[in-house]
Each structure stands twice: as structure tokens, then as C-alpha cells.
C-alpha positions, 0 to 999 in steps of 0.5 A, spaced: 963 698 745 965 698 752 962 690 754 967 684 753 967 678 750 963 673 756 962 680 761 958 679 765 952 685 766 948 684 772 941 690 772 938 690 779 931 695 780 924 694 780 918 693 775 921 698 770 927 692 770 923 686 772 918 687 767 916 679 767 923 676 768 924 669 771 924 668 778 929 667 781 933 668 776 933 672 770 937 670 764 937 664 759 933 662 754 925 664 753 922 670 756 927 670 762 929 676 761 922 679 761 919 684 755 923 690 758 928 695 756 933 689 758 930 685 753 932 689 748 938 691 749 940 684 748 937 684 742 941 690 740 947 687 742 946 680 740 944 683 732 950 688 732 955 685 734 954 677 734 962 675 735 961 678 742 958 673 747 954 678 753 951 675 759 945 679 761 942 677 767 935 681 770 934 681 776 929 687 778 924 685 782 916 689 782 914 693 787 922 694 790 924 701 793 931 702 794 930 699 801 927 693 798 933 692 792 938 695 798 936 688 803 937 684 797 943 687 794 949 682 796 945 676 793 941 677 788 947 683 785 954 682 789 954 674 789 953 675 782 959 676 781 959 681 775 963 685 770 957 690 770 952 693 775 946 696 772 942 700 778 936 702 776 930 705 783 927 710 786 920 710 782 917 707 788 919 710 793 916 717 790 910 713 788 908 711 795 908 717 798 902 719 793 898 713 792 900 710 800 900 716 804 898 713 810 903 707 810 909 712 812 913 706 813 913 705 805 914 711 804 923 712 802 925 719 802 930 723 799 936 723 804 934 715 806 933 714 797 941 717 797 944 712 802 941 707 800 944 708 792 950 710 796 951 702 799 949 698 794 955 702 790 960 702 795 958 695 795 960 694 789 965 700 786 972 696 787 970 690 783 966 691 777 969 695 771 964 700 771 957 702 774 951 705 771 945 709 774 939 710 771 935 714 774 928 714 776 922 718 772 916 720 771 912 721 764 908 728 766 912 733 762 909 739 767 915 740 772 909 743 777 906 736 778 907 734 786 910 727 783 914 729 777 917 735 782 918 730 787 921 725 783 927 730 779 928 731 787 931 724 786 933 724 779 938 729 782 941 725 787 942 720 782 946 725 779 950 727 784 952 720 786 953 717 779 958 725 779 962 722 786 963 716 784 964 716 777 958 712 774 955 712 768 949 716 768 943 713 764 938 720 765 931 716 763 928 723 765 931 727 761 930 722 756 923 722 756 921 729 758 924 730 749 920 724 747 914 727 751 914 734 748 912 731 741 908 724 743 903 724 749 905 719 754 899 715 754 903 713 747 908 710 751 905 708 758 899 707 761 900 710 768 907 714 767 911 709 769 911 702 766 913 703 759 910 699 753 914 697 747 916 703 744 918 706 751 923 699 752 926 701 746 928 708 748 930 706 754 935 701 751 937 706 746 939 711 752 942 706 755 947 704 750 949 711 748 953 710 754 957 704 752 960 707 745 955 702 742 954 703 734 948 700 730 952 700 724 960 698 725 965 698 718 
């Protein structure tokens, strides 16, 4: 596995990451890391590989866009310190542009959704020892739908930056579309977007496929 003993992994997004997580501060004992993908992956981590201490910290915050996350940035992930950063934004800034089409001033399009992601990796590229970028997502397997063909819009900034800047690519969109092409998504999420326990459980999935992680280790 990538991680090492006492690295330190810090995931910054939005509801999809926050999913309940202590404020202001979202590790420790308890819930603190909410009920969310993250979450899992500590219990994954935790139950394969017991000799290796990881400190996860959660701080997604509900409702961000990446102008949100951005403003935040240098406090809530760079004074972290961390060995790793996670990145995980977008939803709302596509979701506004439908559910609040007149507040156009929440609303974050394409070209400001790429500078923002630009400046948070920038900001930490040359100081960590790895950075992953998970990309936003829509469970709405007809590609025509106006948000789902919105949001792979933005699924394909994420991968060009993460090819730029040599991130590690976490493809949540793709991963769900394979899921949803043989269980409806009303299975995994309630409104397309907020996973239950089952959908968690996949993103903690793809999520360590990335980090040379093996369930069953000789």
C-alpha cells in the first residue's frame, strides 16, 4: 500500500466527503469521520492492515463548491500539514446551475471549476507525497440528461489536471455509471448524488485501488 506508518491523509469536498463529520475538525474517535466514504476507508485500512497507524482527517464541508473549498483551502488542508490530499468537488457547482438557475452567482462554470482545482494543487503539489483527485459525478446513466452531460464536462477537467500535474485519478463517474448499468440508482442514492452505504462502500473501493491496496495480504 502507498500510505505509511503515521502518514497523515487529509480529504477535503463537500457533502459527498462531510457526510456528517466533526466540525471543525473531522477525525478521532466516535463519528468524527462521518458515515461516508471516508469512514470506510479507515475501516478498510484499519482491519487489512493493523500494523500501520494512518491519520485520516475529513474535512468536507456540506454544500461547498470549489470556490467554497478554494477560500478555505490554505486552513482547513495546507496548515493541516499533510502527507496526502485528497480532492473531491464539483457536484455543486453543476447542481446549482440547475436547482438555482437565477442565483448565478453560485452558480461555478467550467473555466472558474479548472482554476479553482488548479490553485488548490498548485498550493500543495511541492509538499505532500502524493495528490488524489476524485471527480465529481451524477448517478443518471442517460449521458443526453442536461446534468449528467453537464457534469462529465467537469469529470474531464478533473482528468486533464490530475494528467498535468500527475495526480492520482480517482474516476467516481465511471465507477458509477458500470454500477448503475445493472442496479438503478435509487439502490445507492435517494437524489443521484448522496450515496447511502452501499454507494460509500464503492467509493472507498475505487478509492483504494489506487493505493496498491490488497484485502488479503501473505
Amino acid at each position: 500500500m502507498i500510505f505509511k506508518d503515521l502518514d497523515r491523509v487529509v480529504f477535503a469536498g463537500d457533502s459527498v466527503t462531510d457526510m456528517g463529520r466533526s466540525h471543525p475538525l473531522g477525525e478521532g474517535l466516535g463519528d468524527s469521520l462521518g458515515r461516508g466514504y471516508v469512514r470506510v476507508i479507515e475501516n478498510m485500512i484499519s482491519t487489512c492492515y493493523p500494523d500501520i497507524t494512518i491519520r485520516i482527517t475529513n474535512m468536507g464541508t456540506g454544500g461547498n463548491t470549489s470556490r467554497d473549498l478554494l477560500n478555505r483551502f490554505e486552513q482547513d488542508v495546507v496548515d493541516l500539514k499533510p502527507d496526502w490530499v485528497s480532492i473531491c468537488i464539483g457536484i455543486n457547482d453543476v447542481w446549482r446551475q440547475f436547482d438555482s438557475p437565477a442565483i448565478t452567482d453560485c452558480c461555478v462554470l467550467p473555466e472558474e471549476y479548472k482554476d479553482n482545482v488548479e490553485k488548490m494543487i498548485l498550493s500543495v503539489k511541492d509538499t505532500v507525497k502524493g495528490i488524489f483527485l476524485l471527480t465529481p459525478y451524477y448517478m443518471e446513466p442517460n449521458k443526453e440528461d442536461k446534468m449528467r452531460a453537464r457534469m462529465d464536462e467537469y469529470v474531464e477537467i478533473c482528468k486533464k489536471l490530475a494528467e498535468k500535474y500527475n495526480c492520482i485519478l480517482v474516476n467516481f463517474q465511471d465507477m458509477y455509471d458500470e454500477y448503475c448499468s445493472i442496479k438503478h440508482s435509487s439502490y445507492i442514492s435517494w437524489d443521484r448524488v448522496h450515496p447511502n452505504q452501499i454507494g460509500s462502500t464503492l467509493m472507498a473501493k475505487e478509492f483504494l485501488k489506487k493505493c496498491q491496496f490488497e484485502y488479503y495480504k501473505n
